[in-house]
VONUPA-10764 format. One record per residue (C-alpha): residue in one letter; x, y, z; residue number from 0. Coordinates in Angstrom, 1 decimal. Layout:
// VONUPA-10764
 residuo      X      Y      Z num
       A      X      Y      Z NUM
...
This chain:
// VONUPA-10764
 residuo      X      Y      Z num
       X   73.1  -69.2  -20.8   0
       X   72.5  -73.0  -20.4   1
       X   73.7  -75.1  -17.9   2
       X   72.8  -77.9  -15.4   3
       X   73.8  -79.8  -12.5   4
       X   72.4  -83.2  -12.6   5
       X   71.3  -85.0  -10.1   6
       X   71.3  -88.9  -10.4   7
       X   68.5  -91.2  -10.8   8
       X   68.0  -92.0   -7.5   9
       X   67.7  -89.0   -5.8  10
       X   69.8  -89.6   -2.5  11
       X   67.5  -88.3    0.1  12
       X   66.4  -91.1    2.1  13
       X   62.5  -92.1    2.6  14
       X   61.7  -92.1    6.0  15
       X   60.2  -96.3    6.6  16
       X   58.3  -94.8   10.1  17
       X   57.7  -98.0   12.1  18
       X   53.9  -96.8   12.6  19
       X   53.1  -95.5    9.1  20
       X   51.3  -91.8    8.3  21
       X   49.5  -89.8   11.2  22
       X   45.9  -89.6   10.8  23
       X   45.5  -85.6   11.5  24
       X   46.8  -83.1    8.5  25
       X   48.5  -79.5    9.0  26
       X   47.6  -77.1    7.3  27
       X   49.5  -73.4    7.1  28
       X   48.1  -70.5    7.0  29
       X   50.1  -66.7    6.4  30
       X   48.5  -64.5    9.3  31
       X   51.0  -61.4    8.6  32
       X   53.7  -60.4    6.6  33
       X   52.5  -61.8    3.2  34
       X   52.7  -58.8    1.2  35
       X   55.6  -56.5    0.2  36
       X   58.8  -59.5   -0.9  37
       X   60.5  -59.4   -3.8  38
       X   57.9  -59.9   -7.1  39
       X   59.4  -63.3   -8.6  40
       X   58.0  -65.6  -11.5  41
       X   57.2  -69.4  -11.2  42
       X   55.8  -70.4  -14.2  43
       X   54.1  -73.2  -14.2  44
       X   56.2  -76.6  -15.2  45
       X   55.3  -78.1  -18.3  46
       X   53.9  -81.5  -18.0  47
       X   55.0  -83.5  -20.7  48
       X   53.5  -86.9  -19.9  49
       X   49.8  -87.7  -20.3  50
       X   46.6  -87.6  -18.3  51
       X   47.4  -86.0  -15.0  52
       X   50.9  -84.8  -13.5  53
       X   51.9  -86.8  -10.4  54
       X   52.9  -83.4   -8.1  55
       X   52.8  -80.0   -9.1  56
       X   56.4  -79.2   -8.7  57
       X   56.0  -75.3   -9.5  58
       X   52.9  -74.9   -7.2  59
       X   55.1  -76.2   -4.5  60
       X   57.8  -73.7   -5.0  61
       X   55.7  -71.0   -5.4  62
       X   54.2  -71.6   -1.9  63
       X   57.7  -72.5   -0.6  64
       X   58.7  -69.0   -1.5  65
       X   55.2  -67.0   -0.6  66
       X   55.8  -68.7    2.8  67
       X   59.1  -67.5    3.7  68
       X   57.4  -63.6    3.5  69
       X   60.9  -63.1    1.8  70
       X   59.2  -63.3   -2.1  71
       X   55.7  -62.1   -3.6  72
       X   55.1  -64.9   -6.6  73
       X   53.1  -63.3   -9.5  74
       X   49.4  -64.9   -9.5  75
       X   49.6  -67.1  -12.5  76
       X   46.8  -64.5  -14.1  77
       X   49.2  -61.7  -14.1  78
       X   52.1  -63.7  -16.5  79
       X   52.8  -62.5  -19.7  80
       X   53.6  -65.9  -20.6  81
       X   54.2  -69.7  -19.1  82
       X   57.4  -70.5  -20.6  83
       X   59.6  -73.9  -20.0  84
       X   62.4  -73.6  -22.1  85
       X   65.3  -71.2  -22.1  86
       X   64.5  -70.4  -25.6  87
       X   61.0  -69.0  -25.1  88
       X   62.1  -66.5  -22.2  89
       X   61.7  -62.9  -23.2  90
       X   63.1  -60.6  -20.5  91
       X   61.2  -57.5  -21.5  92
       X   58.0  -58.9  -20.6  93
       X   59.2  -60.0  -17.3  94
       X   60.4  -56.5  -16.6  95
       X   57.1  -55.1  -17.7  96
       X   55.2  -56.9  -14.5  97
       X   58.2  -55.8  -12.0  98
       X   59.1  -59.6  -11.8  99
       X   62.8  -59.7  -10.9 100
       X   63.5  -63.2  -11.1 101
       X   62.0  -66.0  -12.9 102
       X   61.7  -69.9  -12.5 103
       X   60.9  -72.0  -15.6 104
       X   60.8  -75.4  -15.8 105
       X   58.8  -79.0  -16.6 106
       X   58.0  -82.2  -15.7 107
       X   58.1  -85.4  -18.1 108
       X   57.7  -89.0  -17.5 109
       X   61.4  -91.2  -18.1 110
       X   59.4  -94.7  -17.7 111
       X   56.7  -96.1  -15.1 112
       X   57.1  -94.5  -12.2 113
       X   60.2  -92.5  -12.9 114
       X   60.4  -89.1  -13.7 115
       X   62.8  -86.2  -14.8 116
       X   62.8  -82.2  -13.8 117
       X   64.3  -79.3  -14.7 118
       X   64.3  -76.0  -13.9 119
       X   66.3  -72.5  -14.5 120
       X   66.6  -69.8  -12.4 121
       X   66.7  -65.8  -14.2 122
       X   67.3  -62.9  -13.0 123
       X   65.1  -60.5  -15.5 124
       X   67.0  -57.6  -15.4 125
       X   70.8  -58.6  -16.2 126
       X   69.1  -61.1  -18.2 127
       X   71.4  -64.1  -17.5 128
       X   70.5  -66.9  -15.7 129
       X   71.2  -68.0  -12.3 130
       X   71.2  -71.7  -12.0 131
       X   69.8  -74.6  -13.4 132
       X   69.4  -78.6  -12.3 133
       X   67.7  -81.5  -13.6 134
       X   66.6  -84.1  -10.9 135
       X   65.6  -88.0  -12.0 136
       X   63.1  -89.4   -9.3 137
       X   60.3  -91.4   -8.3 138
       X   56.7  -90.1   -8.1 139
       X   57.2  -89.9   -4.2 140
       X   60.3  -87.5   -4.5 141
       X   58.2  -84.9   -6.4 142
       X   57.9  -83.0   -3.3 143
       X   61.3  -83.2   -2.2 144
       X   62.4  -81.5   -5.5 145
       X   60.2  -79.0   -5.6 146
       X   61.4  -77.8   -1.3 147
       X   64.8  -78.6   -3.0 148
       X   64.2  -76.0   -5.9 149
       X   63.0  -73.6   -3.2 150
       X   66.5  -74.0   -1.6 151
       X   68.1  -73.6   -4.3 152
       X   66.1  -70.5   -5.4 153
       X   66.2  -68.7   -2.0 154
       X   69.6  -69.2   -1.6 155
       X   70.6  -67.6   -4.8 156
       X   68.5  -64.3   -4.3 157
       X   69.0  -64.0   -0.6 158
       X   72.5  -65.8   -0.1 159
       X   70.9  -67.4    2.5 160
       X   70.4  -71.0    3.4 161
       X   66.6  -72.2    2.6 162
       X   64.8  -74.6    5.2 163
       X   61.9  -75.7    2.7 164
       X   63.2  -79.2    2.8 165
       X   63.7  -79.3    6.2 166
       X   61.1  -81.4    8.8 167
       X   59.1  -80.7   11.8 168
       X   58.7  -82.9   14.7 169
       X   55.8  -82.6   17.0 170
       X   53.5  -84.5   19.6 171
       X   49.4  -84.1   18.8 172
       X   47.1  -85.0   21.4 173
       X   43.6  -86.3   20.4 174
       X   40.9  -88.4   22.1 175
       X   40.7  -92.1   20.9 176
       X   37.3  -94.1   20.4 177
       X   36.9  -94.7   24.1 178
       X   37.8  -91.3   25.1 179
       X   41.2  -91.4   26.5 180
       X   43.3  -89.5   25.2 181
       X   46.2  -90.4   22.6 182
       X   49.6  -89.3   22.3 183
       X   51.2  -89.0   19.2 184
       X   55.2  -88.2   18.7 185
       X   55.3  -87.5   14.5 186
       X   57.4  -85.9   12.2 187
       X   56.1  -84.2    9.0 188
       X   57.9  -81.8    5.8 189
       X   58.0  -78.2    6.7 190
       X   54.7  -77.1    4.8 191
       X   53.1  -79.6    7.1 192
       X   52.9  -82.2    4.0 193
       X   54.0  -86.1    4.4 194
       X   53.0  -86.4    8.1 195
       X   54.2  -89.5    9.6 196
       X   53.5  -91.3   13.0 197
       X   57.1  -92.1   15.3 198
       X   55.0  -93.3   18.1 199
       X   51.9  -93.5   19.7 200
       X   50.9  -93.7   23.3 201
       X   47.9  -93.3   26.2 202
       X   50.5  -91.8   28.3 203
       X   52.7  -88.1   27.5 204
       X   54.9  -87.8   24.9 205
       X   57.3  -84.6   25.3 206
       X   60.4  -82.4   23.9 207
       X   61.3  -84.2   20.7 208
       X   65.1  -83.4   19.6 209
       X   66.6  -83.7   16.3 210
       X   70.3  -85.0   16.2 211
       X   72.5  -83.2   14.3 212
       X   72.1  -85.5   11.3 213
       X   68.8  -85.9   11.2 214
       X   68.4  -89.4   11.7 215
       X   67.6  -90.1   15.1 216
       X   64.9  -88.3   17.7 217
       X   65.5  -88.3   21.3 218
       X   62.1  -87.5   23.3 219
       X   60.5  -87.8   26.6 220
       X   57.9  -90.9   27.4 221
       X   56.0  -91.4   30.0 222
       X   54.7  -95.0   29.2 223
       X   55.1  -96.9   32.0 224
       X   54.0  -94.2   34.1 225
       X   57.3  -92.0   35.0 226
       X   59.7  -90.0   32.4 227
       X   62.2  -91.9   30.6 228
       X   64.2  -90.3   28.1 229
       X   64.7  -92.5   24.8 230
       X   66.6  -92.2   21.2 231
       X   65.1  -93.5   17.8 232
       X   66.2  -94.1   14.4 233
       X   63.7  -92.7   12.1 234
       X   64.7  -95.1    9.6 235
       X   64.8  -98.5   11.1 236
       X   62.6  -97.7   14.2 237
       X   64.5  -99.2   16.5 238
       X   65.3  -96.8   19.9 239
       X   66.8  -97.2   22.7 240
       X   66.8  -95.6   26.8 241
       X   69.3  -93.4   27.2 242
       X   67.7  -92.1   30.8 243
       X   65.3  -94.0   33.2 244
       X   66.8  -92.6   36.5 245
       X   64.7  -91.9   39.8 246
       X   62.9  -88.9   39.3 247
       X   62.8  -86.7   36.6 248
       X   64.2  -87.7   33.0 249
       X   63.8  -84.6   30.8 250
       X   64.5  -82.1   28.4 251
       X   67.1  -83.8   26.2 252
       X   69.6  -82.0   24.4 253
       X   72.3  -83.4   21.2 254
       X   75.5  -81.8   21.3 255
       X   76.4  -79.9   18.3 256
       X   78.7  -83.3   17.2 257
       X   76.1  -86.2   18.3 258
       X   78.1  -87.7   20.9 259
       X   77.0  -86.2   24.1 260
       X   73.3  -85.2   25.0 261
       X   72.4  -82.9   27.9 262
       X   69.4  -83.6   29.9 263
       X   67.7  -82.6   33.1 264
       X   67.7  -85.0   36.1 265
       X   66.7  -85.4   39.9 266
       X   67.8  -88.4   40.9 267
       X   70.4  -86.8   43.6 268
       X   67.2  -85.1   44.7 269
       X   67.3  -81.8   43.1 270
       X   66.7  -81.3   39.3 271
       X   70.0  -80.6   38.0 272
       X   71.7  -80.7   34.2 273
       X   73.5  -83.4   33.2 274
       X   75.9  -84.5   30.2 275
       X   75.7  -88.0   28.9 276
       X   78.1  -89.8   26.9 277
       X   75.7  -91.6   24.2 278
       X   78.2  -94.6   23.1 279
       X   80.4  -94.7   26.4 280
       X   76.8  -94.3   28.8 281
       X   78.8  -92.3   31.4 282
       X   77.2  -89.8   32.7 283
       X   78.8  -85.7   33.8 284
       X   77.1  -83.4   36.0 285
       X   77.2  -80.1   34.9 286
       X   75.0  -77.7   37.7 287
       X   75.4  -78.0   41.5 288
       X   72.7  -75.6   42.7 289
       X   69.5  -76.0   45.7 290
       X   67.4  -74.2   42.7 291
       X   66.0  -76.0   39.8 292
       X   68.4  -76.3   36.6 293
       X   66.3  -77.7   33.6 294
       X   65.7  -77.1   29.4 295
       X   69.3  -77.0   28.9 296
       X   70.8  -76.3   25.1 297
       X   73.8  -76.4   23.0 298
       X   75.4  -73.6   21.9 299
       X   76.3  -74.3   18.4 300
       X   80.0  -74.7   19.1 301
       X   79.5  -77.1   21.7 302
       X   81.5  -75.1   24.1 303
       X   78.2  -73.5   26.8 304
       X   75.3  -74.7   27.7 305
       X   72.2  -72.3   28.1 306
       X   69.8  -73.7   30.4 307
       X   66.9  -72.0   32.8 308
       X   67.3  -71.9   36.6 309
       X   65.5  -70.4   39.4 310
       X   68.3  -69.5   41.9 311
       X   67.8  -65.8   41.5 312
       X   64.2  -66.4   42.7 313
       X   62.4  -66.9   39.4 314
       X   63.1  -68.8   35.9 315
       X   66.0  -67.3   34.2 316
       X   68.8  -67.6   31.3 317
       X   72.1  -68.8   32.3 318
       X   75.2  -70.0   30.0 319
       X   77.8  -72.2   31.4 320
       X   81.4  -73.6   30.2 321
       X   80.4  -77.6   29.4 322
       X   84.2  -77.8   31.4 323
       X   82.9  -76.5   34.3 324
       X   83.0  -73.1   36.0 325
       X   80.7  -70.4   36.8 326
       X   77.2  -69.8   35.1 327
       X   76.4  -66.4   34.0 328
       X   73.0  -64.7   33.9 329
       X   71.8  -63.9   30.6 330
       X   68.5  -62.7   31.1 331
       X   67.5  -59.6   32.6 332
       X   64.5  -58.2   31.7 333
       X   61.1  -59.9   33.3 334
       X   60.8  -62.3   36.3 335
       X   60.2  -65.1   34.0 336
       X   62.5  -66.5   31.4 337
       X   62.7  -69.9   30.6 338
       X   63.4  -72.6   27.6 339
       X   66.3  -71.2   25.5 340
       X   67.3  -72.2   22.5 341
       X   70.2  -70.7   20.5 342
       X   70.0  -69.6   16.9 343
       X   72.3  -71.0   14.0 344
       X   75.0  -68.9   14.3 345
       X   74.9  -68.6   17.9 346
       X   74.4  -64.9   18.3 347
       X   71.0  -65.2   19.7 348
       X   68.7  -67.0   22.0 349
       X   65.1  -67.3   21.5 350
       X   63.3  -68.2   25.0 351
       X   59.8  -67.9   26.9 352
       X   59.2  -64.3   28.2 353
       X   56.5  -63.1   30.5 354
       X   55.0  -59.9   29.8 355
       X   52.0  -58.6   31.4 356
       X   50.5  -61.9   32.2 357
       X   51.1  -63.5   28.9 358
       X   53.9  -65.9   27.9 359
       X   55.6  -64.9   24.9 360
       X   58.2  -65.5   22.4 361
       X   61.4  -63.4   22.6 362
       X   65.1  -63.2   21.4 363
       X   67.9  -62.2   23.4 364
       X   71.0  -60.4   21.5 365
       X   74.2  -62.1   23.1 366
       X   76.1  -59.2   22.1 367
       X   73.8  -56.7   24.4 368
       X   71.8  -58.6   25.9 369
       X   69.0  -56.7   24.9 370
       X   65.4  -58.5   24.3 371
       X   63.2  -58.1   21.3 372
       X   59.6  -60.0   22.1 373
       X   58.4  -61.1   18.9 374
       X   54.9  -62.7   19.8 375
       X   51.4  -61.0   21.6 376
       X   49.6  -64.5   21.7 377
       X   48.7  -65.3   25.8 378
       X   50.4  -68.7   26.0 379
       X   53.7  -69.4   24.2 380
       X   56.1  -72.4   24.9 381
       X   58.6  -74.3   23.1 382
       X   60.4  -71.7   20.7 383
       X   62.9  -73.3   18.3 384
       X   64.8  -71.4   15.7 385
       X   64.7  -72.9   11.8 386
       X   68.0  -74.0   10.8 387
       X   69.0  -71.1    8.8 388
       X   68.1  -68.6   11.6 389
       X   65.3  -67.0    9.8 390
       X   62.1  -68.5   11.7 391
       X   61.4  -69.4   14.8 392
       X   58.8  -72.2   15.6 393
       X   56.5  -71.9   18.7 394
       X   53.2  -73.6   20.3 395
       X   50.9  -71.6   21.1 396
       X   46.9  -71.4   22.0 397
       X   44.2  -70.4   19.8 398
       X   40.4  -70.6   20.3 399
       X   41.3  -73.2   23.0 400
       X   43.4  -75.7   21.1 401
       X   47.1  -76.4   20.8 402
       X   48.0  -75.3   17.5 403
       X   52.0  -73.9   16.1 404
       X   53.2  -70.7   15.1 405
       X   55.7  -69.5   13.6 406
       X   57.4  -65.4   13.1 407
       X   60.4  -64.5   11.4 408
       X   63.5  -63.6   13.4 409
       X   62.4  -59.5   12.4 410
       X   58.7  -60.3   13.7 411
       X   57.1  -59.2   10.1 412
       X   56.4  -62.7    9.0 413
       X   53.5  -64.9   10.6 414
       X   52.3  -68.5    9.9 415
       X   49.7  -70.6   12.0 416
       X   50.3  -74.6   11.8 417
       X   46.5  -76.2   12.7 418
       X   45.9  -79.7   13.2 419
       X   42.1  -80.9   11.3 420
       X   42.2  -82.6   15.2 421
       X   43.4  -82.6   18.0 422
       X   46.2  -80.4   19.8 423
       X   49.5  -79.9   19.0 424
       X   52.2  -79.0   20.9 425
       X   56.6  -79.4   21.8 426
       X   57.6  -78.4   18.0 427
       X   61.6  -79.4   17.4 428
       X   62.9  -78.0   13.7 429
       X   65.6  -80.5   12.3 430
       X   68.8  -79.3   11.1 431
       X   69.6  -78.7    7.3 432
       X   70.1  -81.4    4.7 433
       X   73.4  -82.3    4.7 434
């Protein structure tokens, strides 16, 4: 019944060193629907072993990890039988008794300054065996990142599903400075909103952050010196570089599935149009030859199509096209106005902006069908981007007048609001998993 994994002192997730140091404005998450009804599951809390205060509460962080993904109901710590750490003081019967299927265990002890170990098992109460068990070796500022990591870890075993807890969000705030202008900020924070960090700041828009594929670099939109220009930066050195600065539009940029290649919107033959770019060789394909506009182009997840919305059939629509060439197909049928598509994980879906009845809403097209679910009844939806492992999709949307974030599971039961304490945020972009 015992066995670990361990992980090695230096736990070899890298620390972001963000050029411009922590945003000022925090997120906080709230569960608007869907919170009831998971599966009941036990997170005792860790067991400090060190004195004075713990550093992080690693259990409270799974706990929420789990509540959060709608997929789990955690016991309130008032309804345990018991708080055990060790294997030795489980007793499964008293699990059962509470209708807790699974249970976490674990603690927390101090190695030397600064330096700290974990461990935690994973049960499942009624075979009575357990399911998995690591022990991690980290710095104080890792805490976190083992406790989204034990959420993984935990998720995955009960759902056989890929978790996204340790996963990041990039978005742009807007706020008004001192002297009233207004203040563009490009950041990236951990899913729960936590460790909120500042890319870039400017007077002038910021838009459509992009994750590469390996999480390293962003790709966004600036306007700071006065037209779009489309630019790639290393999260962990800072440096970036301009990838676009035609004349006319430089928008809506796009990594290929492999990093190489970026798609991207451009005008400068006088008609907005989508374009391929060759990152290292700088040359540059186009893709659409149309009098409509062709913009907010995406990868398909083999690298094969491009989606991308167009208004040649009147109004803004879905269409997928060959990234060889050849004809683009209509995907999108139902509404006069669909527009920014993004494809899920596996690449059986698409989630996109749908307009029904006068409001703007989040939907998901079936590729198989092409039949639409919408999954949203805000007013003012933009931006939908699907978590890594498929099961959320991220959205901007309005509420009492600001710019705030939303997010629904890929079913519709589960609902989170993302709030800044000020200011408006907007353009949300979900990075891939981990490697």
């Amino acid at each position: 019944m015992t066995y670990f994994r361990k992980i090695l002192p230096v736990f070899l997730l890298t620390v972001l060193a963000f050029v411009n140091g922590p945003a000022h404005a925090i997120i906080t998450i709230t569960i608007t629907e869907g919170g009831e009804g998971g599966t009941p599951i036990a997170i005792s809390p860790f067991k400090w072993q060190g004195k004075g205060k713990v550093p992080t509460e690693v259990s409270d962080i799974v706990t929420a990890d789990l509540r959060r993904s709608g997929r789990f109901s955690p016991l309130a710590r008032e309804q345990m039988p018991a708080e055990p750490y060790r294997d030795k003081d489980v007793v499964f019967k008293e699990w059962r008794l509470v209708k807790a299927t699974a249970l976490v265990i674990g603690y927390v002890t101090p190695v030397k300054p600064d330096l700290y170990r974990v461990e935690f098992r994973l049960y499942d109460v009624f075979r009575e065996r357990q399911l998995a068990g690591y022990r991690y070796t980290v710095k104080a500022d890792r805490l976190r990142t083992v406790g989204h990591q034990i959420s993984d870890l935990v998720y995955e075993k009960l759902t056989g599903e890929k978790g996204a807890f340790s996963t990041r969000i990039a978005y742009v705030s807007q706020e008004r400075s001192a002297d009233k202008k207004r203040l563009y900020r490009l950041s990236v924070a951990d899913s729960d909103g936590a460790n909120p960090q500042t890319i870039l700041s400017s007077v002038e828009p910021l838009m459509s952050p992009a994750w590469s594929p390996d999480g390293k670099q962003l790709a966004y939109v600036s306007f700071e010196k006065k037209r779009s220009m489309i630019y790639l930066q290393d999260l962990k050195q800072g440096k970036r570089i301009r990838v676009a600065s035609y004349k006319g539009i430089n928008s809506a940029p796009a990594w290929s599935p492999d990093g190489s290649r970026m798609a991207v919107t451009l005008s400068k033959d006088g008609n907005p149009e989508i374009y391929v770019i060759n990152i290292s060789k700088k040359s540059l394909q186009r893709l659409t030859f149309n009098r409509a506009i062709d913009t907010e182009p995406a990868w398909s997840p083999d690298g094969r199509h491009l989606v991308f919305t167009s208004d040649r059939a009147g109004g803004p629509q879905i269409y997928r096209k060959p990234v060889t060439g050849g004809q683009a197909q209509r995907l999108s049928f139902e509404g006069n106005y669909n527009a920014r598509p993004s494809y899920s994980p596996d690449g059986q879906k698409i989630t996109m902006i749908t307009r029904r009845n006068g409001k703007y809403n989040v939907g998901v097209i079936s590729l198989a069908d092409k039949s639409m679910e919408v999954l949203t009844d805000t007013r003012l939806d933009e931006s939908p981007t699907f978590a890594p492992n498929g099961q959320m999709v991220l959205y901007a949307t309005e509420r009492k007048g600001r710019g705030v974030l939303a997010s629904v599971s890929a079913d519709g039961r589960v609902r989170h609001l993302f709030t800044l304490t000020e200011g408006d945020i907007r353009e949300p972009a979900w990075s891939p998993l981990n490697p």
